[in-house]
Structures are given as C-alpha cells and as structure tokens.
N, C-alpha and C positions, 0 to 999 in steps of 0.2 A: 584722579584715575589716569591720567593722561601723563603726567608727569611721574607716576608712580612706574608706564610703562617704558618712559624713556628712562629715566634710572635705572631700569631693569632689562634696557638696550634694545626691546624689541620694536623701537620707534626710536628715529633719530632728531626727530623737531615736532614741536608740539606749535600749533599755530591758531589765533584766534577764528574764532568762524566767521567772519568776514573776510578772513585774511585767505581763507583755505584756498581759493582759485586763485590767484597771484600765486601764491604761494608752488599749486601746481605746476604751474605754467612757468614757473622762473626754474625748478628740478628738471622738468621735459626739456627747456631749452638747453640747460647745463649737460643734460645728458645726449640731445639732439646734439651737443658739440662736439662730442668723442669720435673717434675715429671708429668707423662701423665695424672693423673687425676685431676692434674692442670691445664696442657693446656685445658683437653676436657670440662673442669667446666668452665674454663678463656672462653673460644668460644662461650659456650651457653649462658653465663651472655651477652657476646657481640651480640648475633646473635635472642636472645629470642623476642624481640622487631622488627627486620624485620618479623621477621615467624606468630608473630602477626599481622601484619601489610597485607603481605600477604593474609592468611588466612580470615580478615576481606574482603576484596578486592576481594578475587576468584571466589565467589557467581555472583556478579557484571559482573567478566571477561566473566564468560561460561554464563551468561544470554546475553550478550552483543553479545559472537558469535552463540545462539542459533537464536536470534534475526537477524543475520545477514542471518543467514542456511534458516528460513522461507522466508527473504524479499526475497532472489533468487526462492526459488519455484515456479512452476506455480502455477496461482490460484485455478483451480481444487484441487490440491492436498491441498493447504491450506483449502478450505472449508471441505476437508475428515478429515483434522487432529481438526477442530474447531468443526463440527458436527458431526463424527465419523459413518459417512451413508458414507462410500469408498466400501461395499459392490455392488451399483447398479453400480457405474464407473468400478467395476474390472470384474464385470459379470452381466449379466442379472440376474433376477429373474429366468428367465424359464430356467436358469441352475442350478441342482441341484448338491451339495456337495458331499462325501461318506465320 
C-alpha cells in the first residue's frame, strides 16, 4: 500500500518503521536548513488554496449553526427575534421605563 501511494506521488519515501523517527528528523533538519523566507513563502504557496477554500465555506458554516441556535429556541422568542415587538412579552405596556 505504501508504495502503491508513492507511485501514485502522494508520498515521496516510504520508510521502514523502525526507521520512521530518523527518518523525520533528517527531513525537519533539511528543511530546518532552508532560508526561513523560503520555507514561509514555500507554506503559503502550499496552504493559500485551503484558506481559500475555507474562507468560501465559513459564511455557510456560522449560518448553518445560527440556523441550528434558532430551531432550539422557543417559539415566543423566535416570533421577538422575527417581529422585533419582544417589548410586550418582557413587560407590560403599563410599565414604564426611566
């Protein structure tokens, strides 16, 4: 399987599993050696394309749990937040303000 996925690119070293923490730790250093404004340029080339991806989607997300916040309410309170008359359910008329 492992080698089926580097054939098919989406791993570039298949390593014994004894070998796997060497194995980390010699990549981290190679990559520790790069000039940092290459790694942080190298990241965001790779990472620009999720955050877009995200950021299309989040709109979605929080309407999705605001939509979820309403269906739990009671109905009273849903008809305050649709009509915006939650003044007579919190108080009477013939109570006045200061």
């Amino acid at each position: 399987m492992a080698e089926e996925a580097k054939s098919l690119l989406v791993i570039n070293e298949v390593c014994p599993p004894k070998q796997v923490m060497p194995c980390a730790l010699e990549l981290a250093r190679m990559l520790a050696a790069k000039p940092a404004l290459l790694r942080r340029y190298t990241r965001t080339a790779l990472t620009i394309k999720r955050k877009r991806q995200l950021d299309e989607g989040l709109g979605y997300g929080l309407a999705s749990e605001g939509l979820n916040v309403i269906s739990s309410m009671p109905t009273t309170s849903l008809w305050c937040i649709v009509t915006s008359e939650c003044a007579d359910l919190i108080a009477p008329r013939s109570v006045s303000f200061l």
